[in-house]
Phi, psi and omega in degrees: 000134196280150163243133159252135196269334158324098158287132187269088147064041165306152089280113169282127190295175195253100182237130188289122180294192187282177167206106174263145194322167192222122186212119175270149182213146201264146176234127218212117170285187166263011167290001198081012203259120159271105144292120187269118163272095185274021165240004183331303181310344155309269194338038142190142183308330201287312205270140172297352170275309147329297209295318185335277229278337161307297151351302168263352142308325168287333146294312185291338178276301192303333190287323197275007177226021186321307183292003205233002189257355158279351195255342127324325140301307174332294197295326202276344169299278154009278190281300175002282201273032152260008191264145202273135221258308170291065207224188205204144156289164179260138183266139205274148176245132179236117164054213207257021162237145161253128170272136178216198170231109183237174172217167225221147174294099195100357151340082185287314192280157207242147205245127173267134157215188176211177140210159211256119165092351159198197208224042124262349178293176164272132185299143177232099158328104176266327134199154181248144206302313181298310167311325182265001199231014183259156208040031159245151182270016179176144189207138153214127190222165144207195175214168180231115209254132161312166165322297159269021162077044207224322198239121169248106176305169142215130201257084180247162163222129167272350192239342171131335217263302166131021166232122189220158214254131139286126163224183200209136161253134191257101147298314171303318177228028178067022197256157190244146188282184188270332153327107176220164195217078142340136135089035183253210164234002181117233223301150209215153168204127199296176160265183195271349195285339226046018211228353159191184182203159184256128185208166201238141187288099178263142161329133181295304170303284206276002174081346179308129147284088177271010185208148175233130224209154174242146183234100184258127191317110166084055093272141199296158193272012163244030173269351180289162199266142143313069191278335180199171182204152185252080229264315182336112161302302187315338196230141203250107188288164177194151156232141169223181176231178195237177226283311167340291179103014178306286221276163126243125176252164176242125115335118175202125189201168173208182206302311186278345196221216185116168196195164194213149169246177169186148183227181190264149200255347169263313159273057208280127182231163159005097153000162178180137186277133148257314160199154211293160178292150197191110159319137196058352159278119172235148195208143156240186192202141164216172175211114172249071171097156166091208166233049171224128180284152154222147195214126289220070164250165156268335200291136177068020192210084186309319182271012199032157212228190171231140189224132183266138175220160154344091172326322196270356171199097174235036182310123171341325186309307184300314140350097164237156198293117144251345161250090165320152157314174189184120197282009216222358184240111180279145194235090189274355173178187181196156164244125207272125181222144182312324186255348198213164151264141167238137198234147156274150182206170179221141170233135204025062111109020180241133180264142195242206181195138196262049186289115189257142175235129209302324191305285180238015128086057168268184189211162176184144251235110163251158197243179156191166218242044151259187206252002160208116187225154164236108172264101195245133128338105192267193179287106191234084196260004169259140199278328200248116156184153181274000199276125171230129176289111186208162198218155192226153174185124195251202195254005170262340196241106155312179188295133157236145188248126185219130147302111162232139166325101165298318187261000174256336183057050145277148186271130181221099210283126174258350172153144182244078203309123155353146174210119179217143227097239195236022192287125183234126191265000162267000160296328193237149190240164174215142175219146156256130214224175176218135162237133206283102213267167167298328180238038159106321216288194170222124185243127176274138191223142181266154222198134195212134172167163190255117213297313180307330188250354173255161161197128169273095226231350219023063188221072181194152192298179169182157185210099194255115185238158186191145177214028060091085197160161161058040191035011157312109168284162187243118177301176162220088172255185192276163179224120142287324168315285193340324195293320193292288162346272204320301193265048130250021152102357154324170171229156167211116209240116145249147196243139190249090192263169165297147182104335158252197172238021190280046154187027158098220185285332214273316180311313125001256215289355155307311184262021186213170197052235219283337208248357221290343188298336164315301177331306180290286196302327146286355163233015153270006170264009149268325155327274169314299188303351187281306200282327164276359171280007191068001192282332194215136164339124154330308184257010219223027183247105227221121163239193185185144157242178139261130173068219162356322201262332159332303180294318159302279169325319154272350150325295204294324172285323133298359179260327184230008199324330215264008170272326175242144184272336167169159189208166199226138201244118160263098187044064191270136158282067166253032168246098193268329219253306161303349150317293196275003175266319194268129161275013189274331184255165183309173184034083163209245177359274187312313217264045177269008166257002183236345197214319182162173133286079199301333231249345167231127230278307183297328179293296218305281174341307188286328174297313226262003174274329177228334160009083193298319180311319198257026175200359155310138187231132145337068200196162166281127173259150201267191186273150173243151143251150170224124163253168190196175179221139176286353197255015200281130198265015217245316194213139202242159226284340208280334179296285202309305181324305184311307160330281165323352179264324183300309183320313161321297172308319175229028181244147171228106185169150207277354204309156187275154181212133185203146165266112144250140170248139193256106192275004192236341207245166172246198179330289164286031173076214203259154182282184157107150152293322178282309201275014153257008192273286183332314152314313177301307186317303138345288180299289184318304205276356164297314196286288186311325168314320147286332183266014164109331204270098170235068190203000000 
């Protein structure tokens, strides 16, 4: 693909960016500490002044990029046609139906379907996602099929915000029942009765989930019973059921702690405690047949171990090992099968899969051998089988889904998601590197480029992402989007900085709080290694984060701007510290274990120390895009705005800085398969415009 470095004959018109009013307002700790917000006045949706000015951050980005918008159609046509338009999940056997997923050509929404007893039957649509997403500017749905396949929850949220209407569907006879539950959270788990299910309430305001509640089918829904309630400001209620399909648990946590209840699925009675909540514990339970909870746990276990406990008594006290800790093996998760256990696990920071066999408890190891991959234990909801589902991917190897045999140990590729158009994976090279941090660690980073179009040479483009918080790890999995960046000669890097888990618990507890500036300083020292290694031009190196990953970016950028030629920040948190001062609003209370306690004087300080809001300076800044969503329950629309205004207010330097707000969407940006590719278009044409490239 030809590149041209050339500008053809642009004049950017002459417009003035937006300037927002200055109404100053004092934020008073409880330290006695005052900050003056002349932007404060965001904070609420409601005013007509907020949307004007968001509006018009949104003209100043179409007008100044005016001259980029056949060419943004160009990208977004592009990333379009490598995706197969007409495609299907490889499909599941739950009992005599197999489930799946298709999409239908030209489709933004996803087709829930099924069939019953082989997959020549006739197919039955359980909804399909276009019919239900039409004339809405936002749609995110699934569904929850009863016990006895008979009943389809359908779970939607139309606005973005992360509140969604439960409705019940008659598979016998396609009618949707007069049951409907406003205002939930999604996820719902039936009883064994079929005749209700249990789901959870979040708070309007602050969005905490505190409550759970039952719903029995054709009783009106504000009769529903009250099973719990969550009195803990800090901790966020959830319900599942366990692979058994015995249990129901009830669920309550926050970024440091957590605890599970339960109940019987045939009988549902009272809650019953398996054990009380305990700073720094964190524990989840499941149950597969027999009379033992097993259980997910860190207590005594940074890297977390696994434990079998009593049914009839499973009080911590009662906890015994079946995977022990292990300081140098991190143990992210396990899958429960009548003959076999399957555990995931990651060792210096490349993830392997496990097989246990419960009987005489041998094992065996499956590996893989490119040198940065992502191996995830897939969705495996039938218990008595030897088929363990799991799906691979690099950043060169599309998404793959393989059956594989525990007792024969055969592999079996069930699809290898499409890529279409002239996409070849030998075309392309992927490396894993240990990059060296400032204070001795090794931080690994996944490395990407197209062998024809690179040279490491230090004149090429570079593109460095990291999201580094809440113990996520960042796969170093595939993109199609991404092929538009490699075949104009990009590198593309993600760096598995502190603050995720790709090198186990410690790393985690290494990136957060009291620690957390390791995150931002691990990835501007993968940032600089990109540039003394030759992978990337001095001047050409462009990163971007999201939420969390978000904050990072405005961290870095206040610490190194001078690293980057631009960077693009997504529904970014960056007023961390008033944020975490108002309890009314999300990401505050719980998250005083993942960032801090403002109400204590060392936190409040140490936030208020990287804080991006609260640390913009008088200084030259690289070009920013900042995105955002107005309806976003997560990170709320008025931070990134605030930001983009201070920033306006103080840099000195003509470089570009533009907000776009998606006025329709929430956290993740726009729904749809298509319609977020545009978004995407947007971003690449931010970057090649600076460097030129409209080819």
């Amino acid at each position: 693909m030809a590149c041209s470095q050339k500008e053809p004959g642009i004049i950017l018109p002459d417009v003035q960016p937006p300037i927002a009013e200055v109404i100053p307002f004092e934020v008073v700790s409880k330290h006695g500490h005052v900050r003056v917000d002349n932007y404060y006045w965001m904070n609420d949706r409601e005013n007509p002044n907020v949307i004007e000015y968001l509006e018009a951050e949104n003209h100043y980005l179409d007008t100044m990029m005016g001259h980029t918008k056949m060419f943004q159609e160009r990208l977004f046509n592009e990333m379009k046609s490598r995706i197969k338009e007409d495609d299907a999940t490889v499909p599941y056997k739950l009992d005599d139906y197999y489930y799946y997923v298709r999409y239908v050509e030209g489709g933004e929404y996803p087709v829930y379907c099924r069939k019953k007893g082989s997959l020549e039957a006739p197919e039955e649509i359980i909804m399909d996602g276009n019919e239900l997403g039409r004339d809405k500017p936002y749609l995110n749905f699934y569904t929850s099929i009863s016990p006895d396949h008979n009943l389809a929850a359908i779970i939607m949220d139309i606005q973005g915000r992360n509140f969604y209407t439960i409705m019940i569907k008659d598979m016998r006879t396609g009618e949707m029942l007069p049951d409907r539950i406003e205002d939930t959270r999604g996820g719902i788990a039936w009883t064994n009765d079929n005749r209700s299910f249990y789901y959870s309430i979040p708070d309007k305001e602050t969005l905490r989930i505190y409550q759970v509640r039952k719903h029995q089918l054709g009783n009106d829904t504000g009769s529903d019973e009250l099973v719990f309630e969550e009195k803990d400001q800090t901790l966020d209620c959830y319900v599942y059921k366990s692979k058994s399909k015995k249990y129901i648990f009830i669920g309550s946590g926050r970024t440091d702690a957590s605890y599970a209840m339960y109940v019987n699925a045939d009988n549902p009675d009272k809650p019953k405690m398996i054990a009380p909540v305990q700073d720094n514990v964190q524990y989840s339970v499941d149950h597969a047949g027999g009379d033992k909870f097993y259980i997910y746990t860190n207590l005594d276990a940074v890297n977390y171990r696994l434990v079998e406990t009593p049914v009839a008594d499973p009080k911590a006290d009662n906890w015994m090992d079946v995977i022990a800790h292990r300081s140098d093996i991190f143990l992210e998760g396990v899958d429960y099968f009548k003959e076999y256990l399957a555990v995931q696990e990651t060792f210096e920071g490349l993830a392997r899969i496990r097989i246990i066999n419960w009987a005489d408890k041998s094992e065996h190891e499956m590996k893989f051998e490119e040198p940065a991959y992502s191996a995830q234990i897939g969705y495996n909801p039938a218990f008595d089988s030897n088929i363990l589902r799991y799906s691979y991917t690099s950043m060169t190897t599309p998404n793959s889904t393989f059956d594989y045999n525990m007792e024969t140990r055969e592999k079996t590729l069930m699809k290898e998601q499409p890529v279409l158009g002239d996409f070849d994976k030998v075309n392309y090279q992927t490396e894993r590197v240990m990059v060296p941090s400032r204070d001795g660690k090794r931080i690994p980073m996944s490395i990407v480029y197209r062998k024809d179009k690179f040279q490491k040479d230090g004149t090429k483009p570079g593109w460095i992402y990291a999201y580094g918080s809440y113990g996520s790890s960042m796969d170093a999995s595939f993109s199609s989007t991404r092929l538009t960046l490699l075949d104009r000669g990009f590198v593309f890097a993600i760096a598995h900085i502190r603050g995720g888990q790709e090198m186990g618990g410690e790393w985690y507890e290494d990136g957060k709080m009291l620690n957390k500036k390791n995150t931002f300083n691990d990835f501007i020292d993968c940032s600089k290694w990109l540039k003394d290694n030759n992978y990337v031009a001095k001047d050409k190196l462009f990163a971007s984060g999201g939420s969390a990953g978000g904050l990072l970016i405005g961290a870095v950028v206040n610490m190194a701007p001078e690293l980057y030629r631009g960077l693009i920040a997504a529904v970014p948190f960056v007023d961390v510290v008033t944020t975490m001062m108002d309890e009314s609003i999300p990401l505050t209370t719980f998250e005083w274990f993942e960032w801090g306690n403002p109400n204590i004087q060392e936190q409040y300080e140490y936030m208020l120390s990287y804080s991006p809001y609260d640390n913009v300076e008088e200084k030259v800044y690289p070009n920013l895009l900042v995105t955002t969503g107005l309806h976003d329950s997560q990170v709320q629309y008025w931070e990134p705005a605030k930001w983009v205004a201070l920033l306006r207010a103080k840099k000195k330097d003509n470089n570009k800085l533009f907000l776009y707000t998606n006025m329709e969407a929430g956290h993740g940006g726009a729904s749809g398969r298509f319609e977020s590719l545009k978004e995407i278009a947007m971003e690449y044409a931010f970057v090649f415009d600076i460097l030129g490239i409209y080819e």
